[in-house]
C-alpha positions as CSV (number, residue, x, y, z in Angstrom):
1,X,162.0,108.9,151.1
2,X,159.7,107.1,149.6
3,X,160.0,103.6,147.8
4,X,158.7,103.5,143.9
5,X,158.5,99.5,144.8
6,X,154.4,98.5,144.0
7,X,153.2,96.5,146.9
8,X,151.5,93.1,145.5
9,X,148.8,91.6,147.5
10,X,149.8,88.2,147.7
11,X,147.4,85.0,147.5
12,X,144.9,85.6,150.5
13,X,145.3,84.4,154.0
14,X,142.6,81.6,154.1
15,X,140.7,78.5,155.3
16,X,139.2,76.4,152.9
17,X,136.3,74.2,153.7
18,X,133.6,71.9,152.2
19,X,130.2,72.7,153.2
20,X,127.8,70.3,151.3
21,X,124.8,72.0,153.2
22,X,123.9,75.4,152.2
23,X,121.9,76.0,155.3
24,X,124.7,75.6,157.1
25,X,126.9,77.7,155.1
26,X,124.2,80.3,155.1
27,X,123.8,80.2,159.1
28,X,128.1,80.2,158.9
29,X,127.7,83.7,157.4
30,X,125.4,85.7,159.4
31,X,127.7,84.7,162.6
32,X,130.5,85.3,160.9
33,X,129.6,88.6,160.2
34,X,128.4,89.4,163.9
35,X,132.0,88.3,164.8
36,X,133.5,90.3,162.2
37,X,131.0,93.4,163.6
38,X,132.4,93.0,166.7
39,X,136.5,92.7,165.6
40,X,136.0,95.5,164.1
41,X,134.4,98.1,166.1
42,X,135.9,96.7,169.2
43,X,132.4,96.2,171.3
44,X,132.0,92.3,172.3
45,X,129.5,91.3,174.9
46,X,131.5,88.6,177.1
47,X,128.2,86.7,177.9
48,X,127.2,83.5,176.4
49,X,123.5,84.4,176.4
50,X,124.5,87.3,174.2
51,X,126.2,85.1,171.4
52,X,124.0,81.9,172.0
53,X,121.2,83.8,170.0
54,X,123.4,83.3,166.5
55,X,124.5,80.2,166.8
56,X,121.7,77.1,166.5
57,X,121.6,73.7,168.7
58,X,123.6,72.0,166.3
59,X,126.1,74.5,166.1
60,X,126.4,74.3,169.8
61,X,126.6,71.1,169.9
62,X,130.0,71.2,168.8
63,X,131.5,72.8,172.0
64,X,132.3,71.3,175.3
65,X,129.8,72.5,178.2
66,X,131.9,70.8,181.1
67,X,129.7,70.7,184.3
68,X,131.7,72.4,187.1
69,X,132.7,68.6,188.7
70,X,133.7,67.8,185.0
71,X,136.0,71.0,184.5
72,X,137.4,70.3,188.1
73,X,138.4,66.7,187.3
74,X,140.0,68.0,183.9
75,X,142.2,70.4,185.7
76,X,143.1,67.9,188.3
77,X,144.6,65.6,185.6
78,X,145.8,68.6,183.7
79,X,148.1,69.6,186.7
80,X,149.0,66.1,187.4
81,X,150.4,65.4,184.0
82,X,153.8,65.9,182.9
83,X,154.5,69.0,181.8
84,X,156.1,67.8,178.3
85,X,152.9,65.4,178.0
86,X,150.1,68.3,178.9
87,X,149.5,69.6,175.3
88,X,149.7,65.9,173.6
89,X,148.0,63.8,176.0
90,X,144.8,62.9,174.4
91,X,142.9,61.9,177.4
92,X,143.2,65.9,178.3
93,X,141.8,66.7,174.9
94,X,138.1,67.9,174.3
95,X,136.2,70.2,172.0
96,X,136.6,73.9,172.2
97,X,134.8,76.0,174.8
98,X,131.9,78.2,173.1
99,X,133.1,81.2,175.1
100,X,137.3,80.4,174.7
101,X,136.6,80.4,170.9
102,X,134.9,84.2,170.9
103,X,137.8,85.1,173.4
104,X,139.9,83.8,170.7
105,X,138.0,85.7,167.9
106,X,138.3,88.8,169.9
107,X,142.0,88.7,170.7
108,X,143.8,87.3,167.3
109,X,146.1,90.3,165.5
110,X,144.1,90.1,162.2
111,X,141.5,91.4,160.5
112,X,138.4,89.2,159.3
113,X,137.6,90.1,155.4
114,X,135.1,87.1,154.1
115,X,133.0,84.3,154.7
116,X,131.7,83.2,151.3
117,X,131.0,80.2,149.3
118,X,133.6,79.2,146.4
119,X,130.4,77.0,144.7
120,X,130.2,73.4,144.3
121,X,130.1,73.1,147.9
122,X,133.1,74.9,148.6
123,X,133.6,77.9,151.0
124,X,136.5,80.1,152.0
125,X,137.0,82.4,155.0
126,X,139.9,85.1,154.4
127,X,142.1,87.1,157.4
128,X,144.7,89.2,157.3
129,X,147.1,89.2,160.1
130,X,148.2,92.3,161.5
131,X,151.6,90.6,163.0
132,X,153.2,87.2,163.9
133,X,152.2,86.0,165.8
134,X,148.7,86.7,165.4
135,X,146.9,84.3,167.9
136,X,146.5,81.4,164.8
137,X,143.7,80.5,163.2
138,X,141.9,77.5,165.9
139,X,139.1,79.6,166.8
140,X,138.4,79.8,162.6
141,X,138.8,76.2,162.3
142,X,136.6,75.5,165.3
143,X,133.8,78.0,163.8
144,X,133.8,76.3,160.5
145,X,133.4,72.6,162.3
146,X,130.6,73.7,164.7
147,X,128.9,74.3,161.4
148,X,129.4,70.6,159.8
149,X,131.6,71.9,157.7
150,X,135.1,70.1,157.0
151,X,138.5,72.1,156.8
152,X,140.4,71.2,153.6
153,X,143.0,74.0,153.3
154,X,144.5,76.3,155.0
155,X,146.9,79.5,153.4
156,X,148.8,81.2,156.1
């Protein structure tokens, strides 16, 4: 039986952002879209020397590159940490990993619509979830910084 209820799209699931620069905003959108290729015909290289191509030196920047003796010392504090302190503990904090944030990409339950600009320096990049939990939206946020951009909102 079918329901004569109309469906009404709410208000889109979104990040807002600044993005004074629209270099940046313009180099935000053609990586977007290769991640948004790639979500949605399912093929995603797993290699950093396939993505490092889209993203620029500046962009990189933004990551953490831990040398293997760094990474090793990280997980040795990690592991001796309480385990009520290991998320909170700011001396266990860093930056995102380049390739955690495409694994992150590639395994959130949602779909990626648009990367745009909203004008005056604005920009807004919309999702749609297919479930909840759908993986969250850190891996958006952390795509938006590595471009100099600043998160002011987010819709969820």
């Amino acid at each position: 039986m079918r329901s004569n209820v109309r469906h009404q799209k709410m208000e889109p699931f979104c990040i807002k952002f600044t993005c004074p620069d629209s270099e940046r905003l313009e180099a935000a959108e053609k990586v977007f879209t290769r991640i948004q290729e790639c979500k949605s015909n399912g093929e995603w290289p797993d290699d950093i020397d396939s993505w490092k191509p889209y993203f620029d030196n500046r962009a990189l920047a933004h990551f953490w590159w831990p040398t293997d003796a760094e990474l090793d010392d990280w997980k040795r504090r990690y592991l001796a940490a309480p385990v009520d302190k290991r998320h909170t503990d700011p001396s266990l904090e860093h930056p995102w990993d380049f390739l955690s944030m495409i694994d992150a990409f590639k395994n959130g339950e949602y779909e990626l619509e648009s990367f745009e600009s909203a004008g005056a320096g604005l920009g807004m990049l919309t999702y749609e979830p297919f479930s909840h939990p759908f993986g969250g939206t850190g891996c958006m946020r952390a795509f938006i910084e590595a471009f100099d951009m600043t998160v002011t909102e987010e819709t969820i």
